[in-house]
N, C-alpha and C positions, 0 to 999 in steps of 0.2 A: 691098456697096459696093466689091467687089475688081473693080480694073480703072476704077475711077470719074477721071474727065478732069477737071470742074472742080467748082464748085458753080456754079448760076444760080438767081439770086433772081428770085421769079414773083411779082409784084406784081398783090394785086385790089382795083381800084381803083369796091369799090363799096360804097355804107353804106344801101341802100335795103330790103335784108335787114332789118338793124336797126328800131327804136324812134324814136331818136335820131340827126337829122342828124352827117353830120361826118364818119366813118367811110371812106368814099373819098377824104380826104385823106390818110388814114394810112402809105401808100407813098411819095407824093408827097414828105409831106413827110418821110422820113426820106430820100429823094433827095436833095431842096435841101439837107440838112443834113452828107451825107456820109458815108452808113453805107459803101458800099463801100470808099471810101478806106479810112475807121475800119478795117473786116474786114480788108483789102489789108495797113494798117501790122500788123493782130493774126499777120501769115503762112496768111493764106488765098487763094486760089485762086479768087475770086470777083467774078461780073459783073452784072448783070441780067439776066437773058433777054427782056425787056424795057424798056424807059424808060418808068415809068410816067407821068409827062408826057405821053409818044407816045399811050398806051393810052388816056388821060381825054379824046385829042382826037376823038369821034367821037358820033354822037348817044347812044350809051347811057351816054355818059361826062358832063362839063362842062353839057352840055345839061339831061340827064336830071335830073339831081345837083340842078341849078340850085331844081329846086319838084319835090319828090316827090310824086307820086302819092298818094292815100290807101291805108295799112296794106289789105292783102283784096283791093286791086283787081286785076284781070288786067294793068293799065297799068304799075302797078308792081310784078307778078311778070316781067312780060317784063322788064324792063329787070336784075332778078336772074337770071333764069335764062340771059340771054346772057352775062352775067358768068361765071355757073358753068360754062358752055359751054366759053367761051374758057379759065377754067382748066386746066378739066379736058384740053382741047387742046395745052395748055403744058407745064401736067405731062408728059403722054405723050411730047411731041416730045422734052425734058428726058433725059428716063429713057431713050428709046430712042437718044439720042446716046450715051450712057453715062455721062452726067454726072448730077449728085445736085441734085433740085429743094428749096429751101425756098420754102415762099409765105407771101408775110404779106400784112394787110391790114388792115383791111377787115372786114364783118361776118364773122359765123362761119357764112350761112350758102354760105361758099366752100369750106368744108370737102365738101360735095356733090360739089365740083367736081375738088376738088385730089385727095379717096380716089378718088375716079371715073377720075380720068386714072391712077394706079398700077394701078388696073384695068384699065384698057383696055392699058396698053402692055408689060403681063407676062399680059393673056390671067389673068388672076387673080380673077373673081368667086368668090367666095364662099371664099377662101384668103388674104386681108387680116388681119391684126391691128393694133388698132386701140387704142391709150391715150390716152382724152381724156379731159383737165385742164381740168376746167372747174366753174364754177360750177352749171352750169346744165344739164340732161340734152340739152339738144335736140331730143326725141322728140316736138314736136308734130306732129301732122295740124290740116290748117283744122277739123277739125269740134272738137278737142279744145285748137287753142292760144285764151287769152283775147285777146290782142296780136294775132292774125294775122300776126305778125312772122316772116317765112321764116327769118333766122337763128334760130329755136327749131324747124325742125322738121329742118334733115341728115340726122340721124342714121335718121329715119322714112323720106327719100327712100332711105336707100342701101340701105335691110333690105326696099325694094320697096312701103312703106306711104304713105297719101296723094294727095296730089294727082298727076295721072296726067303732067302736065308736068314737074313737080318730078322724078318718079321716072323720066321718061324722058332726061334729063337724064345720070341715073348711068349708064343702060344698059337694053337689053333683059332681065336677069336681076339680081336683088339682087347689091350688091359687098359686101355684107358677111351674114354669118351673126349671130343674137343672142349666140352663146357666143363670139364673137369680139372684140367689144367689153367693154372695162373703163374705169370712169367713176371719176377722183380729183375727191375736192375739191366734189364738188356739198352744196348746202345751199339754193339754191331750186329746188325744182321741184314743174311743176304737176299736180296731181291725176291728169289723161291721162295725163302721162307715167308715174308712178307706176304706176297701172292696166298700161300697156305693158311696164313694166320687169317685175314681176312675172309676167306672163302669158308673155312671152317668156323671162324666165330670164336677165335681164341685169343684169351683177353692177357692181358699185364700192362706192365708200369717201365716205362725206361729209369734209371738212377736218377736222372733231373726230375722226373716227372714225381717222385717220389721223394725225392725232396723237397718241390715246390707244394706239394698236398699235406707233407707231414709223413715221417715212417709207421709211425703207429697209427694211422688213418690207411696210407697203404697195406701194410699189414694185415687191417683189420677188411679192409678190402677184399685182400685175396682170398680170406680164410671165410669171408660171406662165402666166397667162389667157389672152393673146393669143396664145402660141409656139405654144401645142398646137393642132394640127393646121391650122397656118396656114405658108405659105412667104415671103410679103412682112409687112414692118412699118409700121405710121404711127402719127406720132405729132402728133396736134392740140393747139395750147398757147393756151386762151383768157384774155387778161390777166386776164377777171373772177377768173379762179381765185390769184389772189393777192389778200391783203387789201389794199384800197385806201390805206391807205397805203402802199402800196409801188407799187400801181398805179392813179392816182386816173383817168387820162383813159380812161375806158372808159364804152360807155356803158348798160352797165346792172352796176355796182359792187353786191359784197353782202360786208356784215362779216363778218369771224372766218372770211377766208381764207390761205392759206397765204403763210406770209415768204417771201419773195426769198431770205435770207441761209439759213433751214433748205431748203429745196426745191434751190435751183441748183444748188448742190455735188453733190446726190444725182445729179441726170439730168444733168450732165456724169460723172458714172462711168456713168448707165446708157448714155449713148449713146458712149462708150468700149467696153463689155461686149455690146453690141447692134447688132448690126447693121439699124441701121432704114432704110429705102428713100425717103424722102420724111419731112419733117416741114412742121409749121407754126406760123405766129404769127397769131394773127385780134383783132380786135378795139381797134384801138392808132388812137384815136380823137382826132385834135392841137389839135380845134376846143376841145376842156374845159377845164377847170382843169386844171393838173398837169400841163399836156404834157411839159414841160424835163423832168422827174423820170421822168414814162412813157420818155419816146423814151429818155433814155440805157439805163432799165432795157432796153426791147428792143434796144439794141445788147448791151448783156449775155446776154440770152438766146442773140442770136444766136451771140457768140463761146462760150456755153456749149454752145449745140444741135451749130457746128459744131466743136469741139473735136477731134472726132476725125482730123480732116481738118487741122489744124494746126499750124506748124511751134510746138511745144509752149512753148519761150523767150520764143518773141516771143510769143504769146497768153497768156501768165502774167504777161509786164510790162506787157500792155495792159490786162488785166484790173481 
């Protein structure tokens, strides 16, 4: 991050990935509401790199949004995969200005999009490290998810697996390696995925498991994982991976996840200690119950994610 100009927040403004409508409003509306300003008073350095407003007005945006397609259809993987498109475009432009992208959003399966453009714009397949927090592995393929939900299968696009749209999407060559990636905090995942994990050698911690070893022992775990022999960092944050009470507007929530109050503390020292190249927020969905309590928690996040970048006074009295 030496030499880094500003932050720009990379807004995806799409939920069609997902299960559960809603999801593409989760930029929007932490726009109406003021996060920049919020970040601005906390001593940061940040702008949109978009208005997500701007972004929803076009046909894969308001339009699309409007009546989703059925889960599996090609109708409604287009309208995700130009979402990932344009991330992943964003990121790139972001990074190669010299400025440091966060993207929130929005389903998680943006995540394709957002590791995709740190790939593209440092020329970095297969030398990504990768810490994703989440509930949930990711790792579906159509043949192996139940849901056919594209935000359950990312992780499969970027390691080259699945659908051949999906993976071209990240690029002509996998952006990520399986020793590359490490998973905090999962406690559902489906059968495929398991099968996958195992066969490829891809390691994480369930929420109990990470509890019972200590967070900052798993932590310092993962990021053994992801250094080694890797030159760029990301870090993907999906709200499911906190227990819903603490993050209830998400829209696919699983008990006995991780506290806000034990976790945040930890990854504002790790991204203090790490220099990570791109992070993210997915999943922060305003249409549910609980939105008031979510959004403020993601302005939380954010002032924890960007901390390092902060004039440290004033992000400690906003905190």
């Amino acid at each position: 991050m030496a030499g880094m100009k500003a932050i720009k927040i990379i807004p995806y403004i799409c939920g069609v990935g997902g299960s559960v409508q809603g999801a593409e409003q989760g930029a929007i509306d932490l726009e109406d509401t003021g996060l920049v300003g919020d970040l601005q008073s906390a001593g940061l350095d940040v702008s949109w790199h978009e208005e997500p407003r701007h972004l929803f007005a076009d046909q894969y945006g308001e339009k699309a949004h409007a009546d989703y397609p059925d889960l599996g259809t090609a109708a409604r993987k287009e309208i995700a995969l130009y979402h990932c498109a344009r991330i992943r475009d964003h990121v790139a432009e972001v990074l190669e200005a010299g400025d440091f992208p966060l993207t929130i959003g929005g389903d998680h399966s943006m995540a394709a999009g957002s590791i995709a453009g740190l790939a593209k714009a440092k020329d970095a397949y297969g030398r990504v490290g990768v810490l994703w927090i989440d509930a949930h592995a990711d790792l579906n393929t159509m043949d192996t998810s139940p849901s056919k939900a594209l935000h359950g299968m990312p992780v499969a696009s970027l390691l080259g697996m699945g659908d051949a749209e999906y993976v071209a999407v990240c690029g002509e060559e996998p952006v990520l390696k399986p020793e590359n990636i490490f998973y905090l905090g999962l406690r559902d995942v489906d059968k495929g995925e398991s099968g996958f994990m195992e066969k490829l050698g891809i390691r994480g911690y369930t929420a109990a498991q990470a509890y019972e070893m200590g967070l900052k022992k798993a932590l310092a775990d993962a990021m053994d994982a992801i250094t080694k022999d890797t030159d760029y960092l990301f870090l993907t944050f999906d709200l499911d991976s906190l227990d819903p009470q603490d993050a209830p507007a998400t829209g696919t929530p699983v008990p006995e996840g991780f506290r806000a109050d034990d976790l945040l503390p930890l990854l504002k020292d790790l991204v203090q200690q790490y220099d990570f190249d791109a992070i993210e927020i997915s999943e922060y969905n305003p249409t549910l119950e609980g939105c008031d309590q979510t959004r403020a928690l993601v302005g939380r996040l954010c002032r924890t994610f960007l901390s390092f970048a902060a004039n440290k006074g004033k992000l400690q009295a906003a905190s």
